[in-house]
C-alpha positions in Angstrom: 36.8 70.2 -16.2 34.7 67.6 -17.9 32.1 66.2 -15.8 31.2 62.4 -17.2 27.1 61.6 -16.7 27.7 57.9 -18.4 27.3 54.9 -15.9 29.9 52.3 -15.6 27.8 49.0 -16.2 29.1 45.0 -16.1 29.1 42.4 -18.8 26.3 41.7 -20.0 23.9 38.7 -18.3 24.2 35.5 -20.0 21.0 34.4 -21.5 18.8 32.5 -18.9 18.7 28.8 -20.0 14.6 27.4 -21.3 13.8 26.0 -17.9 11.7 23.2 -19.9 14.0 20.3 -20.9 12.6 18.6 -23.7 13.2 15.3 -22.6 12.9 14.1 -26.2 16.0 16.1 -27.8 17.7 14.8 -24.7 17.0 11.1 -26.1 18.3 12.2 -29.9 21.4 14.0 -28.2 22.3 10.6 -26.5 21.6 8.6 -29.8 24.0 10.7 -31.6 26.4 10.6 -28.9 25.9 6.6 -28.7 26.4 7.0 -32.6 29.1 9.5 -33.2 27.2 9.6 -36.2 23.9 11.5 -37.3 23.3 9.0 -39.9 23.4 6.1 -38.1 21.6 7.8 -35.2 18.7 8.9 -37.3 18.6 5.4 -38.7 18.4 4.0 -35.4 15.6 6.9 -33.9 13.4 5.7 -37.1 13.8 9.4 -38.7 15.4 11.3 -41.3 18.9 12.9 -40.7 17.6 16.5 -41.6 14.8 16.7 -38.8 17.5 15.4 -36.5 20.1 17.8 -37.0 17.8 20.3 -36.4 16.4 19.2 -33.0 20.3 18.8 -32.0 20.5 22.3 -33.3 17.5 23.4 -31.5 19.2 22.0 -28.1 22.1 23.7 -28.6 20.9 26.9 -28.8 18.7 26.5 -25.6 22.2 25.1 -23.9 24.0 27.8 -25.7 27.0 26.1 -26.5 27.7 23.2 -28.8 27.3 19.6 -28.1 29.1 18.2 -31.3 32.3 19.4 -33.0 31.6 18.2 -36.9 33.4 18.1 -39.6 33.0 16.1 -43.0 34.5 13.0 -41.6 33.6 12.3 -38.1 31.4 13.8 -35.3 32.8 14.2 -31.9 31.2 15.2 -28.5 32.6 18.5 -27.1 33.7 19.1 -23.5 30.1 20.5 -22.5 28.7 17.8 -24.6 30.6 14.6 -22.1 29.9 16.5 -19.2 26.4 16.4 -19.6 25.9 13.1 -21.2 25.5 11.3 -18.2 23.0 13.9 -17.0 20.7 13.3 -20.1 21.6 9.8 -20.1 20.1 10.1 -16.2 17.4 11.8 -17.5 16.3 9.4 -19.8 16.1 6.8 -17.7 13.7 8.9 -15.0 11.6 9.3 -17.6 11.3 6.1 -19.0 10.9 4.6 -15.4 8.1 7.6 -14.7 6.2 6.4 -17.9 6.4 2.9 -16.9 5.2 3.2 -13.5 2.3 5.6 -14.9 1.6 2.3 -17.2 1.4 0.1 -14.5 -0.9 2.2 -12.5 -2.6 2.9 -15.6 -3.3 -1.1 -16.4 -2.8 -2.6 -12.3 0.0 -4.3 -13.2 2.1 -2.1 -10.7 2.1 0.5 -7.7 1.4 0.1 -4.6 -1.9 -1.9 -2.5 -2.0 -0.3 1.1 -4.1 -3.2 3.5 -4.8 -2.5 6.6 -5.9 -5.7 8.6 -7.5 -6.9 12.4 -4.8 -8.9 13.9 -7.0 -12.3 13.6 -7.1 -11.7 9.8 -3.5 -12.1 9.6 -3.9 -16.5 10.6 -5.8 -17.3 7.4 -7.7 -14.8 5.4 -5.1 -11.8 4.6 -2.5 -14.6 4.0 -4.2 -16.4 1.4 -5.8 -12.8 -0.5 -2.2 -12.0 -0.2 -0.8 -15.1 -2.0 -3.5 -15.3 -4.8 -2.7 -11.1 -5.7 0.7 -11.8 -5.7 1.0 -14.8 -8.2 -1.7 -12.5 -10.8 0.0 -9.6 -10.3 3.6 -9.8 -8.8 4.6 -6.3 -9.7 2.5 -4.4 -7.2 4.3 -3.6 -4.1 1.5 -4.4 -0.8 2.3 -2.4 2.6 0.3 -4.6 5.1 -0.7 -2.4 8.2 -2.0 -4.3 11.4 -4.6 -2.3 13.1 -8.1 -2.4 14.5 -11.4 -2.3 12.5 -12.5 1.0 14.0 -8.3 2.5 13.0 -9.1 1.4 9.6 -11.6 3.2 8.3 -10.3 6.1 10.0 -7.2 5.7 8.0 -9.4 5.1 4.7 -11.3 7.6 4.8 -7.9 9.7 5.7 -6.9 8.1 2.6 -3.6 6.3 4.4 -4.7 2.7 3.6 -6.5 1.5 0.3 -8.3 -1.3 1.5 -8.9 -3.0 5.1 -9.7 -6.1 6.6 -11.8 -5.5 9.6 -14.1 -7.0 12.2 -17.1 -4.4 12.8 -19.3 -2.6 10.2 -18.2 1.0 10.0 -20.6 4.0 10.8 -19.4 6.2 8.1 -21.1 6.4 4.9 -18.0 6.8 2.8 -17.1 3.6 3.6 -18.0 0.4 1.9 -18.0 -3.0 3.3 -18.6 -6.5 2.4 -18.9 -9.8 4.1 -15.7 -11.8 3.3 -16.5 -14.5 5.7 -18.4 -15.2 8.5 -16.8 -17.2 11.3 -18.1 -18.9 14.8 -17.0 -17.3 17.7 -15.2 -19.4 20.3 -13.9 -19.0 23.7 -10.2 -19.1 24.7 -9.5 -21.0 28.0 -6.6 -22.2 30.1 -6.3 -25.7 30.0 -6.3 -26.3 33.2 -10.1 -24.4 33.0 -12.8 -26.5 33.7 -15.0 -25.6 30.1 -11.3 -27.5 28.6 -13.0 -30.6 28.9 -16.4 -29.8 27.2 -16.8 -30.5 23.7 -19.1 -27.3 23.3 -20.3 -24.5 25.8 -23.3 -21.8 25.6 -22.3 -17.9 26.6 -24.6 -18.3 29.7 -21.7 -20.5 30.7 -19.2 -17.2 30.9 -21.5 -15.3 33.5 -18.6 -16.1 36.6 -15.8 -15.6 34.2 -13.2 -12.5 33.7 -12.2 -11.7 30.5 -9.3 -10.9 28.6 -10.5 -8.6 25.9 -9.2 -5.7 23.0 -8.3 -2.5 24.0 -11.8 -0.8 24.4 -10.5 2.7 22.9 -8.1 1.1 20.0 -11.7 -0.9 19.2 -14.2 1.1 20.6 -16.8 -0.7 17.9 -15.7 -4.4 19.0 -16.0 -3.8 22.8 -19.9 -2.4 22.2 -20.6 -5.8 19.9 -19.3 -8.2 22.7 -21.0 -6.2 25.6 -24.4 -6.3 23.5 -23.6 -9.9 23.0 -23.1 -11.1 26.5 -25.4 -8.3 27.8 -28.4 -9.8 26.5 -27.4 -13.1 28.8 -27.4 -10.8 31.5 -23.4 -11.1 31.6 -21.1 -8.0 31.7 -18.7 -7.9 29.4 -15.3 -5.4 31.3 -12.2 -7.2 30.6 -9.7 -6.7 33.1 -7.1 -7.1 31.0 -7.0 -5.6 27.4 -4.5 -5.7 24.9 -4.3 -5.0 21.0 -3.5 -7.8 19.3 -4.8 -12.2 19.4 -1.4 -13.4 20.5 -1.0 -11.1 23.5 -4.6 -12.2 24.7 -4.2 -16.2 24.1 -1.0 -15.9 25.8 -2.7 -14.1 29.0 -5.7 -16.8 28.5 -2.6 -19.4 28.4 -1.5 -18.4 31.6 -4.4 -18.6 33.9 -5.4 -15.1 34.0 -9.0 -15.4 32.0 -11.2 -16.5 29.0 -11.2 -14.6 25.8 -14.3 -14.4 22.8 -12.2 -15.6 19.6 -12.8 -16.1 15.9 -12.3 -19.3 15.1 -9.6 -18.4 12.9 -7.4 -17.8 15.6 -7.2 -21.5 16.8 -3.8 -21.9 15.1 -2.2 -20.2 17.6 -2.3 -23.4 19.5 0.3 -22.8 22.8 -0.2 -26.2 25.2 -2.1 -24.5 28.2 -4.5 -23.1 25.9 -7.8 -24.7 24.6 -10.9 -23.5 22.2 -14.0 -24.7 23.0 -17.1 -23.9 20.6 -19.9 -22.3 21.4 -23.8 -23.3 20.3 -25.3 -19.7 20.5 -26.2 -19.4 16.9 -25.4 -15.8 17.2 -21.9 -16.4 18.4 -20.6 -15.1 15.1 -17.5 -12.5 14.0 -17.9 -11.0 10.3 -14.4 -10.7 8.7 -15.2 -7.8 5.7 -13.7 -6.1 3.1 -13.9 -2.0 3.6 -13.1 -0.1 1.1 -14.3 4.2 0.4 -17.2 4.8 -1.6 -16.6 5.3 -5.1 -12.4 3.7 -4.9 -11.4 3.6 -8.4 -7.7 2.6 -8.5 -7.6 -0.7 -10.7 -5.6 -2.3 -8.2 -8.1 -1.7 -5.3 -11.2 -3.0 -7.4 -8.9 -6.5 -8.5 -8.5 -6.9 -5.0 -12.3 -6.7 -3.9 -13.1 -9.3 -7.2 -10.3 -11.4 -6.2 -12.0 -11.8 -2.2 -15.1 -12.2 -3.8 -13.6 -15.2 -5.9 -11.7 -16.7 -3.3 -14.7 -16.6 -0.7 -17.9 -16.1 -3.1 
């Protein structure tokens, strides 16, 4: 008895496919397919026939199978070769869109602007920055993010927004902030209030009043400003009611329930129980400014900074 030591073993493994896809003998293998005609192809790719048979030549043995049947008369795609043309064709366009975006982003004529902006920002200022980036350069998409100065450059210096609109200077040093415009403060009051029928009123005026103010931990920065403000009239400043955005306070103001400290931006949001009056403290002032992280160097970031610096000098 004969006693075998040979191994039974499978077929043999197929050839593993180049996992690179050269995305340019992609574009010549949907010329020719276009074509049906190397000639014509090559004509149209701006290249001899020779070097263009080869690269279809070159794909085909990466594949491993043919993509063209030829003969002396005609050239015809084989099954593998229609099967995949939509794939290359799909391809092709990925990679044209890829290098275009990368151009825009490249030049700022694309990609995307992330703003973050204080809720008063949004009656006048961002609006108008807005409208002005949008007619020079219409092809970047904006994502506009409402949220308080203090959120903001948190979120910049998380590297969530790209630039912010806010109300308080920020702390951090890898934040940079300029002065956009600088705006009287005015106080909020129901119209039934007696300060509605004065012309102009001092802060010393708001010792007896309660206030309707910002949520103290969403803007933690703005709460300290307006206490030093009002503290050194011998005034505390503790709103009783806090909320995060201008058109929740006005409407509380609007109601009865208390004054409120406002840019004067703010004063279109004009409801008919509510009234501004100005006050003369010459220090009564809000800073709107531009925040941006030390150092930003994304081409759409630094067009928006010249672009507020041309619209408010």
């Amino acid at each position: 008895m004969t006693t075998s030591n040979s191994t039974t073993q499978g077929p043999p493994e197929d050839p593993p496919l180049n996992k690179r896809v050269n995305i340019q003998r992609l574009r010549y293998f949907c010329a020719v397919a276009d074509e049906l005609h190397f000639g014509r192809a090559a004509q149209r790719l701006h290249m001899a026939q020779p070097p263009l048979s080869q690269q279809i030549r070159l794909l085909e043995s990466e594949l491993g199978f043919d993509l063209f049947s030829r003969t002396t008369r005609r050239v015809q795609l084989t099954t593998g070769g229609h099967q995949l043309l939509p794939h290359a064709l799909g391809l092709c366009q990925e990679a044209d869109q890829f290098l275009r975006r990368a151009g825009e982003l490249r030049t700022g004529e694309g990609g995307v602007l992330r703003l973050g902006f204080v809720d008063s920002a949004s009656y006048d200022i961002m609006p108008r920055i807005l409208r002005s980036y949008r007619t020079r350069w219409p092809s970047v998409v904006h994502e506009l993010r409402s949220m308080s100065s203090d959120q903001q450059v948190e979120a910049l210096i998380k590297g969530e927004i790209d630039i912010g609109l806010c109300r308080t200077k920020a702390d951090s040093q890898s934040v940079t902030a300029s002065v956009v415009a600088t705006e009287r403060l005015l106080v909020a009051v129901p119209s039934d209030h007696p300060l509605s029928r004065s012309t102009a009123a001092s802060l010393e005026d708001l010792s007896d009043e309660i206030f309707i103010g910002f949520d103290r931990v969403a803007s933690p920065t703005m709460h300290r400003d307006f206490s030093k403000l009002l503290g050194e009239r011998g005034i505390i400043y503790d709103p009783v009611i806090e909320a995060t955005e201008y058109a929740t306070i006005l409407g509380i103001v609007a109601s009865g329930q208390g004054v409120a400290l406002v840019p004067a931006s703010v004063r279109t949001f004009a409801p008919p129980t509510l009234r501004y009056v100005e006050l003369d403290d010459l220090d009564a002032v809000s800073d709107l400014l531009l925040v941006t992280r030390n150092g930003e160097q994304a081409l759409a970031v630094r067009r928006a900074l010249a672009l507020a610096e041309e619209l408010f000098h």
